[in-house]
C-alpha positions as a printed Julia matrix, in Angstrom:
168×3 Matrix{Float64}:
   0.0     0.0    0.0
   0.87    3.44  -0.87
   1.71    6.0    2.28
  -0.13    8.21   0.6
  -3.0     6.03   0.99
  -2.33    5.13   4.49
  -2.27    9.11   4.98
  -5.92    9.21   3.38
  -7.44    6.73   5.94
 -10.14    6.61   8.63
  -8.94    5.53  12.07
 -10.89    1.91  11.15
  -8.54    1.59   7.82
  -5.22    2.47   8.91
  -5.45    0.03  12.19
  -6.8    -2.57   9.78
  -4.37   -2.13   7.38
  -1.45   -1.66  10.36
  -3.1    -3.5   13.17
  -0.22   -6.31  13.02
   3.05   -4.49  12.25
   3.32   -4.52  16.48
   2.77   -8.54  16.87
  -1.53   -9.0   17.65
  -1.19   -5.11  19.13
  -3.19   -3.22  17.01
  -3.8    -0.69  20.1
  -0.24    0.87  18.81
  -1.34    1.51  15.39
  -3.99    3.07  16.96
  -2.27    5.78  18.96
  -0.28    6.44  16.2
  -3.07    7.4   14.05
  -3.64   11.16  15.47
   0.89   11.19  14.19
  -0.48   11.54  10.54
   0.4    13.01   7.79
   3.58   10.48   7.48
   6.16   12.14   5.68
   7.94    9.26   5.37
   7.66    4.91   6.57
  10.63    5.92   8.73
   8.47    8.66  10.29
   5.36    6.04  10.31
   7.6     3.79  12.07
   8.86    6.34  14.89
   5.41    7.62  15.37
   4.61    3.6   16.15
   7.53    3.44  18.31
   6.39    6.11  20.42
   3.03    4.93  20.67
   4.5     1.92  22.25
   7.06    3.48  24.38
   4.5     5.45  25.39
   2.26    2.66  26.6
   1.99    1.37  30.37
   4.69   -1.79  31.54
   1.69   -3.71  31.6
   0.88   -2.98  28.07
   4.36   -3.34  26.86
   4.41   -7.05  28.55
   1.47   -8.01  26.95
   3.02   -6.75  23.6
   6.04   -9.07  24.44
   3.32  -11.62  25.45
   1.81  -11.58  22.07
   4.6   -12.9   20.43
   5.55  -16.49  19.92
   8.06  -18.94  21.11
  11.07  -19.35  17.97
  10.71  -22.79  16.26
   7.88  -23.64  18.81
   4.48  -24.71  19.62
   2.47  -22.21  17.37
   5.02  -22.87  14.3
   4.56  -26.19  14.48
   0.55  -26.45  14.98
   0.64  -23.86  12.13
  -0.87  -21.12  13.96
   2.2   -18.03  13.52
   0.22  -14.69  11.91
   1.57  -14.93   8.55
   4.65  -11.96   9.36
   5.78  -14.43  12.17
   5.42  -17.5    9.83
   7.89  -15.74   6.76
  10.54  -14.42   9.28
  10.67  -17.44  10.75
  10.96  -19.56   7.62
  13.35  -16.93   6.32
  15.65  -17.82   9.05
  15.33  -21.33   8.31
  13.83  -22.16  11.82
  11.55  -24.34   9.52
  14.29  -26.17   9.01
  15.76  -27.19  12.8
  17.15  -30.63  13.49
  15.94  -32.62  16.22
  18.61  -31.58  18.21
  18.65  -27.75  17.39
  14.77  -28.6   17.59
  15.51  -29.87  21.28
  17.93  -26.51  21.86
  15.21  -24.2   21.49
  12.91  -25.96  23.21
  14.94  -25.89  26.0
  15.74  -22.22  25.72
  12.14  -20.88  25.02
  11.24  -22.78  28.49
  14.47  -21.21  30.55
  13.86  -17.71  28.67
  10.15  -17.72  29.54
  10.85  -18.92  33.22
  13.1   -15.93  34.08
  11.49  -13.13  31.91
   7.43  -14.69  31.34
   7.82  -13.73  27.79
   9.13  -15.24  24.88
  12.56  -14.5   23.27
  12.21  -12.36  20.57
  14.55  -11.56  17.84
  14.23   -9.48  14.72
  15.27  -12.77  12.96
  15.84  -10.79   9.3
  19.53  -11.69   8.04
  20.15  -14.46  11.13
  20.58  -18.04  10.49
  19.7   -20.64  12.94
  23.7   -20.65  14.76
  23.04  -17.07  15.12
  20.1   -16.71  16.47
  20.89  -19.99  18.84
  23.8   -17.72  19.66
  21.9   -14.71  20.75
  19.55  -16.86  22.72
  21.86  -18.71  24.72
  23.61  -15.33  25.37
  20.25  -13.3   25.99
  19.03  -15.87  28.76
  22.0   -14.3   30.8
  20.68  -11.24  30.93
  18.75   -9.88  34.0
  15.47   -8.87  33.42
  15.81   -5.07  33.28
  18.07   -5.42  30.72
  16.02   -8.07  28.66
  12.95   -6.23  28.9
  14.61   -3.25  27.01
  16.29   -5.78  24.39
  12.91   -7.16  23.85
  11.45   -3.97  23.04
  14.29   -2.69  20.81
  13.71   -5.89  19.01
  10.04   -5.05  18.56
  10.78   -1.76  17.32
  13.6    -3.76  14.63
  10.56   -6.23  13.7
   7.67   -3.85  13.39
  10.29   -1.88  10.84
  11.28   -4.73   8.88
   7.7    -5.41   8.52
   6.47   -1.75   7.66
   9.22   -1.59   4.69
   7.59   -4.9    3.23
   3.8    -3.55   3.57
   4.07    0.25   2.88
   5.71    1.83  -0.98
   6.94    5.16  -0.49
């Protein structure tokens, strides 16, 4: 879709057509709305970001919340929204061997154990080593520190994801 178009739209349109850029948050397309004209998908995207940082703790967890587990449950029953189902497939997490299968299992139930969210990852331009790298490094962290990461992640996925659905 054009920004142009996106520019043109009723509140009900542009949180349709945004509503998952921010993984099943469509609340932060909507307090990005009143942001508009967009000059520009980068200024789209910063308006978004703010909407988020913006947002209460508790809203911010349950963005966090929203997203799924890498290489798990969801992916396999087939039930990723279709942005979580490319990335993940572009990283090749379709792809695991039992054992790097068994890895992220493993991780995904540490990760969510310390934090209570899942590990996310903008996984654009990682391949499975590196993203096994980044997990097994991230599950270190405390949760201060994660929390942020998570979120700056967020931001790097909801961007990725905005250059695919909006032309200039």
């Amino acid at each position: 879709m054009k920004l142009a178009d996106l520019n043109r739209m009723d509140r009900g349109a542009f949180v349709a057509a945004l509503g998952a850029v921010f993984e099943r948050s469509p609340w932060v397309a909507e307090r990005s709305f009143g942001d508009r004209p967009f000059a520009s998908v980068g200024a789209l995207h910063a308006a978004m970001v703010a909407a988020m940082e913006r947002a209460l703790a508790s809203e911010q967890l349950a963005l966090l919340q929203a997203h799924p587990d890498l290489a798990g449950k969801a992916a396999i029953r087939g039930n990723l929204t279709a942005d979580s189902a490319r990335e993940q497939t572009g990283a090749g997490l379709d792809q695991c061997s039992p054992s790097e299968y068994a890895r992220l299992n493993d991780l995904n139930k540490r990760y969510h154990a310390k934090f209570g969210f899942p590990f996310i990852l903008a996984v654009t331009g990682h391949d499975r080593d590196a993203i096994l790298r980044e997990f097994a490094r991230r599950v270190t962290h405390d949760r201060e520190a994660e929390f942020a990461e998570a979120l700056r992640q967020v931001t790097r996925i909801a961007r990725f994801r905005l250059e695919v659905l909006v032309d200039r």
